[in-house]
C-alpha positions in Angstrom: -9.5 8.5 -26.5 -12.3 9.6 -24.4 -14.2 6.7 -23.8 -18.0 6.8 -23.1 -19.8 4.3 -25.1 -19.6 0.6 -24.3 -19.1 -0.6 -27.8 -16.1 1.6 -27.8 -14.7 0.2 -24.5 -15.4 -3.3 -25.8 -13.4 -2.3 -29.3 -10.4 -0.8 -27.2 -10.6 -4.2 -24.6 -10.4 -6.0 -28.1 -7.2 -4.4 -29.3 -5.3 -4.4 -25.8 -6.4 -7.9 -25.6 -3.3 -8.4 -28.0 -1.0 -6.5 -26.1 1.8 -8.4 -23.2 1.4 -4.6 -21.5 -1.5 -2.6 -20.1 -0.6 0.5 -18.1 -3.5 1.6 -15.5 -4.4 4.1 -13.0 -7.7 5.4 -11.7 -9.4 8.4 -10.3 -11.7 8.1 -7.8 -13.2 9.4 -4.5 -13.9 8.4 -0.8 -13.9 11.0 0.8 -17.6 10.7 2.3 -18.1 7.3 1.5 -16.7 3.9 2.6 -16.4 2.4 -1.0 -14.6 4.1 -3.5 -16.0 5.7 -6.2 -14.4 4.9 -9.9 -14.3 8.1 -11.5 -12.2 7.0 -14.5 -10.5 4.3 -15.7 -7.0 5.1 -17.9 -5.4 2.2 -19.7 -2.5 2.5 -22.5 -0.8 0.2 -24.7 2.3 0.9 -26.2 0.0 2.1 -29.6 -2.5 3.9 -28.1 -4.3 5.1 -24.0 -7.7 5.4 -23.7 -9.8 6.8 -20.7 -13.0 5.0 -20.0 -15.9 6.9 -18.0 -17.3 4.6 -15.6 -20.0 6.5 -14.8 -21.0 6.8 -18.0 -20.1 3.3 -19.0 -21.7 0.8 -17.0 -20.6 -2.9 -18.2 -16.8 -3.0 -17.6 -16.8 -6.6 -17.8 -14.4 -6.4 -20.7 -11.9 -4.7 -18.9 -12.1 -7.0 -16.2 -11.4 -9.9 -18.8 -8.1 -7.6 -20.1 -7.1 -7.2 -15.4 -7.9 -11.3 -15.4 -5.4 -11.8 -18.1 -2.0 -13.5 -17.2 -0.8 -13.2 -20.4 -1.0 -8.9 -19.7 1.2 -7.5 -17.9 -1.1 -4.5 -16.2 1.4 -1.8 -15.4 0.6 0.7 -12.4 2.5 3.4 -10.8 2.3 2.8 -6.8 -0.6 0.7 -6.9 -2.2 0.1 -3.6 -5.0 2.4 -3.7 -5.7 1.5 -7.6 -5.9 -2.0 -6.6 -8.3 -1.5 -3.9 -10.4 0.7 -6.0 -10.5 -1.4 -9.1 -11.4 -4.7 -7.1 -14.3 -2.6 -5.7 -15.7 -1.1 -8.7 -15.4 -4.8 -10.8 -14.7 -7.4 -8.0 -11.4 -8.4 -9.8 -7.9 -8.0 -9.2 -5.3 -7.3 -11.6 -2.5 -10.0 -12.4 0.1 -9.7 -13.1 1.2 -6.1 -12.2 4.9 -4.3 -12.6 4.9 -1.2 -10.2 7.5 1.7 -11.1 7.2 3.3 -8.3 8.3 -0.3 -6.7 11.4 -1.2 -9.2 12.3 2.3 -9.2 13.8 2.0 -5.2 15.3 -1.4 -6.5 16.5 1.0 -9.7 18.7 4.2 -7.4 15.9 6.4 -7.2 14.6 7.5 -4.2 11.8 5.4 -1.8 8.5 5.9 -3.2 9.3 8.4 -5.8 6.2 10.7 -7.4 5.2 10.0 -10.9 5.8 13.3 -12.0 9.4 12.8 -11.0 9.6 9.2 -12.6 8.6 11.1 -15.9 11.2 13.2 -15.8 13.6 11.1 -15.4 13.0 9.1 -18.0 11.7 10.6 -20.4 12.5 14.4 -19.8 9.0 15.6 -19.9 7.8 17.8 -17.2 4.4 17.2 -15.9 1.4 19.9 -15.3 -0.1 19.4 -12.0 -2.9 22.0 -12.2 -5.7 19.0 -12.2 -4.3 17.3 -9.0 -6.9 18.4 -6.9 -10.0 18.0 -9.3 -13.6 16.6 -8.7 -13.5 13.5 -11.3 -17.4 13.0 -10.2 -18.7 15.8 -12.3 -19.6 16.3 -15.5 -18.3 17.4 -18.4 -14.7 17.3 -18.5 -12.8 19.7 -20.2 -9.6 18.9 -22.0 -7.4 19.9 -19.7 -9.0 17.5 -17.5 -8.2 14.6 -20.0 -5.2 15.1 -21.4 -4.1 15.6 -17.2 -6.0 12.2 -16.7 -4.2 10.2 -19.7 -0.3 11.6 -19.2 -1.1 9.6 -15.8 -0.7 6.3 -18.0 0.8 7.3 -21.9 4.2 7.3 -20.1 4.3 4.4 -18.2 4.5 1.6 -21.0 7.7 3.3 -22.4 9.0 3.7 -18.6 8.1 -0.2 -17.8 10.3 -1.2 -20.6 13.2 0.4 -20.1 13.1 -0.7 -16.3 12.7 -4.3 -17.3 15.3 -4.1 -19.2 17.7 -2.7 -16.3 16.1 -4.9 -14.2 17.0 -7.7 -16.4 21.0 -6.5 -16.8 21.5 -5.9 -13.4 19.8 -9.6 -12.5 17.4 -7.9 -9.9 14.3 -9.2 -11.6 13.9 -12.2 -9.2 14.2 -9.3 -6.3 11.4 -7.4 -7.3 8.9 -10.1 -8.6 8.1 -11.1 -5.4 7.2 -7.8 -4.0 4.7 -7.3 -6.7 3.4 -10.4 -6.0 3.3 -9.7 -2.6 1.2 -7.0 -3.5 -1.8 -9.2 -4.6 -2.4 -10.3 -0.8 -5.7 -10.2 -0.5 -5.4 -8.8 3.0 -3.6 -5.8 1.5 -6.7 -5.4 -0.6 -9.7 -6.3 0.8 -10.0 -5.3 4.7 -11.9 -8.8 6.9 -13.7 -6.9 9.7 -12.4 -9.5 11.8 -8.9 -8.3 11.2 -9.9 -4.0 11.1 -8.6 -3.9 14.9 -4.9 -4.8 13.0 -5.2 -1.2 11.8 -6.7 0.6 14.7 -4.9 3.8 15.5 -2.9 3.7 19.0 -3.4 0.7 19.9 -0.4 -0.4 20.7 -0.6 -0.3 24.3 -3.8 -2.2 24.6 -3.0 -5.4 26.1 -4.4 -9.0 24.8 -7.7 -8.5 26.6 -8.1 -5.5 25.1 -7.9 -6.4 22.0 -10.1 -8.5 21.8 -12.7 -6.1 22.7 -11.2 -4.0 19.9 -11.8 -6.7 17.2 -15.4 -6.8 18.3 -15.5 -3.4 18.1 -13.9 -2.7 15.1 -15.9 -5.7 13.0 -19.4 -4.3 14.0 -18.0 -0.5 12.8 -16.7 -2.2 9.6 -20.0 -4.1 8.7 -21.6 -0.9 10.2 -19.5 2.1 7.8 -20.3 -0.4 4.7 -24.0 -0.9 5.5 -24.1 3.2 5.3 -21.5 3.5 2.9 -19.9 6.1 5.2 -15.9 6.4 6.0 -15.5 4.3 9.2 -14.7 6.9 11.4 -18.5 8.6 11.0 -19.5 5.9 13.0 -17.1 5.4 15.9 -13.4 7.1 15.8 -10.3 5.2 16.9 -9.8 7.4 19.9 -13.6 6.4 21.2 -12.9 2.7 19.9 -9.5 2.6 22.5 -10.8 4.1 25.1 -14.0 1.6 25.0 -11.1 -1.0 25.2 -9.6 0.4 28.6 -13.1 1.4 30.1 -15.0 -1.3 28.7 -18.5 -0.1 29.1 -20.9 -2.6 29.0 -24.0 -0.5 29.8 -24.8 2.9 27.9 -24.2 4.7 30.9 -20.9 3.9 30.9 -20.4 4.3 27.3 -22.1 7.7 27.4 -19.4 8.9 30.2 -16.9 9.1 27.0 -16.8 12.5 24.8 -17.6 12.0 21.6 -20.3 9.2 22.3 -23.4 11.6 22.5 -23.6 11.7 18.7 -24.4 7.6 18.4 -27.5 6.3 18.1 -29.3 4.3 20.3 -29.0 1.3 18.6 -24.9 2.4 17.9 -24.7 2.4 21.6 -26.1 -1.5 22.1 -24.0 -2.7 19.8 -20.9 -1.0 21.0 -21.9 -2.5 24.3 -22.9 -5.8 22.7 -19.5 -5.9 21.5 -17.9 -5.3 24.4 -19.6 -7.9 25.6 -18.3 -10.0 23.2 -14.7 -9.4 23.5 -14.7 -9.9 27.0 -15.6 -13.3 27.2 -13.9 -13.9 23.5 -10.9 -16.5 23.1 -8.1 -14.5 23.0 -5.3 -17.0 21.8 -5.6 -16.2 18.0 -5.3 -12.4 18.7 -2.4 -10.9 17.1 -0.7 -8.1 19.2 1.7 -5.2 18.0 3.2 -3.8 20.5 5.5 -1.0 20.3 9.2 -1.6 20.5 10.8 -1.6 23.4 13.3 1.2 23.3 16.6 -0.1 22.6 20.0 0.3 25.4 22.4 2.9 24.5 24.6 0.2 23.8 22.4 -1.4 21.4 21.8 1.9 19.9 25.3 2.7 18.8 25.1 -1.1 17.4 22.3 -0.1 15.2 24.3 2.8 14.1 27.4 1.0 12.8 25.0 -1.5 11.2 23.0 1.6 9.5 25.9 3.0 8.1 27.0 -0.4 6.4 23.8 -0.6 5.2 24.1 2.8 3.8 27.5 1.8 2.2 25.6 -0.9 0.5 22.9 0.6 -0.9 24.8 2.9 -2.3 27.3 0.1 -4.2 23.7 -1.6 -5.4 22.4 1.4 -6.3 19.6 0.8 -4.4 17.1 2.8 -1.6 18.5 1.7 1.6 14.7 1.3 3.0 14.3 -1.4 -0.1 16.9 -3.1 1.9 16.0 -2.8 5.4 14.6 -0.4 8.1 16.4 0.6 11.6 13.5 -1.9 13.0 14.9 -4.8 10.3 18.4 -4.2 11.8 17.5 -4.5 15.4 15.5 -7.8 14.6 18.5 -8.8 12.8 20.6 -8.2 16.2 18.6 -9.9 18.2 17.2 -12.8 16.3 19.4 -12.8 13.2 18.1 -16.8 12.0 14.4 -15.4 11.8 15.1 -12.3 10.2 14.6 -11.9 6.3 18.0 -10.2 6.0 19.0 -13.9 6.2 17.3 -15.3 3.5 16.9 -14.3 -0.2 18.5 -11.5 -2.1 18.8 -9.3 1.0 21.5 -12.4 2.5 23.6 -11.2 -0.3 23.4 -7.7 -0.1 23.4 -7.2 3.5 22.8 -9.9 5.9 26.3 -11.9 5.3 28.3 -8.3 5.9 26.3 -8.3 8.8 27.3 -11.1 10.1 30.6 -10.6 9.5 30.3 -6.9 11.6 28.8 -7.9 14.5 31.4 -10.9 14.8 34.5 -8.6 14.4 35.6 -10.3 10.8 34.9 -6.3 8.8 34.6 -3.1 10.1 33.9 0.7 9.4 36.5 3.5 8.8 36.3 7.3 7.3 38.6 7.8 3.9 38.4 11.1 2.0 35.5 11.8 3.8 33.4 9.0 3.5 33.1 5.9 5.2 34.0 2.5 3.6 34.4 -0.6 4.4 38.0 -2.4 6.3 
């Protein structure tokens, strides 16, 4: 169903009301803008999908009440853009949520597999992509267009069941619950402009200082790209926001000496400078620094190695993506601070962090049989 009308949408929120699952996915675009723009909204049941035209349908409230309810289970396919959208569009956040692209890694299949491919392996059908790079802002839509828009969610009630059902038999429910939920962090949704400078591009060799002037920065271009509704980096890229960091102008002169700076406005340029300001007289004890790793000895290196390979072995007898597990990163924190790392604690003890243990202190070790390696 093509949705357009809101006593339509209301009748379909009605009937999915009674439903424990509500697949979801959205189209939308951002390209020129800093919020989001719902294009559509597709929803299924197990009986029946619907697409609902927010631009045509104004009062979504009822859909909102339907993403609110516990009771639902709203199902997405690798949800962390449709989250961000949807809590944009209706100021809500779906709860709960079951992501197959998620449960799939903790399922065999590979890290962040494509929808298209989760289709067709489990349910054999083979997806057109012909629509992938549409405009969903214009009007009308042809058919094409819609039936492209609601395979996106008329699989995915069918798929969710059978994975909670393997999920179930092979007791890695309580594994992948909390990843969902971990999903629903707000921080993962909603972007403080006190915290943007945590996602500024190369700045990991700024030092403590610097960052602070880089969280001043970055708030005022936050508050600054939503005022205009613009994408962030039309008003100050991250290459001119680090290099403000090392040169900290604090005079437009100074700011004006770096390319790419000729383009602000004069009221941009104060408030860079303002900001500057700011973060160098700013408290810099709360700032949170990410620094790059220090590259690892040779030695440690070929530690990692032996440790990757185990972890290979294991994900392989859980049937499970070895990045689900742990990165190359997770095993050199595990090396060196192997009580703090979360291979110690939870499911991941089970799978992996116990053989660890037992590697690096001599008790099991690594050899080649028919080709393969397995465990002594």
């Amino acid at each position: 169903m093509y949705l357009t009308d809101e006593a339509d949408v209301r009748a379909f929120a009605e009937r999915a009301a009674a439903s424990s699952v509500l697949a979801v996915d959205t189209e939308f675009l951002r390209e020129k803008t800093y919020y989001p723009r719902l294009c559509l909204l597709q929803l299924a049941t197990a009986e029946e999908s619907a697409i609902v035209d927010p631009i045509l349908v104004k009062d979504l409230s009822c859909i909102a009440d339907l993403f609110r309810d516990t009771r639902i289970t709203k199902v997405f396919h690798a949800c962390g853009q449709d989250l961000e959208v949807i809590y944009a569009a209706m100021g809500c956040v779906p709860d709960p949520i079951f992501d197959t692209q998620v449960a799939a890694a903790f399922l065999g299949h590979r890290q962040q597999i494509g929808y298209g491919s989760l289709v067709e392996a489990y349910c054999g059908v083979h997806l057109a992509k012909a629509e992938s790079l549409t405009d969903w802002s214009k009007r009308p839509l042809d058919a094409a267009q819609l039936r492209y828009a609601e395979e996106d969610v008329s699989y995915l009630p069918g798929i969710y069941e059978r994975m909670l059902s393997e999920l179930v038999e092979k007791g890695r429910l309580g594994w992948v619950l909390p990843e969902f939920q971990s999903m629903l962090d707000p921080s993962k949704i909603v972007t403080r402009p006190e915290e943007a400078y945590l996602h500024l591009k190369r700045s990991t060799s700024l030092t403590k200082s610097q960052l602070a002037i880089a969280r001043e920065i970055c708030a005022w271009r936050e508050r600054e790209a939503a005022r205009l509704d613009v994408p962030k980096r039309w008003v100050l890229s991250d290459e001119i926001v680090v290099e403000c960091c090392r040169r900290q102008p604090t005079v437009p002169a100074r700011l004006l000496r770096i390319r790419g700076t000729e383009q602000l406005t004069q009221a941009s340029i104060a408030a860079v400078c303002n900001a500057v300001k700011r973060g160098l007289s700013a408290d810099i004890s709360d700032i949170k620094v990410t620094h790059r790793h220090a590259r690892p000895s040779a030695e440690t290196e070929s530690v990692v190695d032996l440790m990757y390979a185990l972890l290979r072995i294991k994900a392989d007898r859980y049937g499970i993506a070895s990045q689900v597990i742990a990165t190359r990163d997770d095993l050199l924190e595990f090396l060196r601070h192997p009580e703090t790392s979360p291979l110690s604690i939870s499911w991941k003890k089970e799978v992996i962090g116990d053989d660890l243990t037992r590697l690096l202190q001599g008790e099991i070790g690594l050899t080649v049989k028919d080709g393969g390696i397995e465990l002594l």
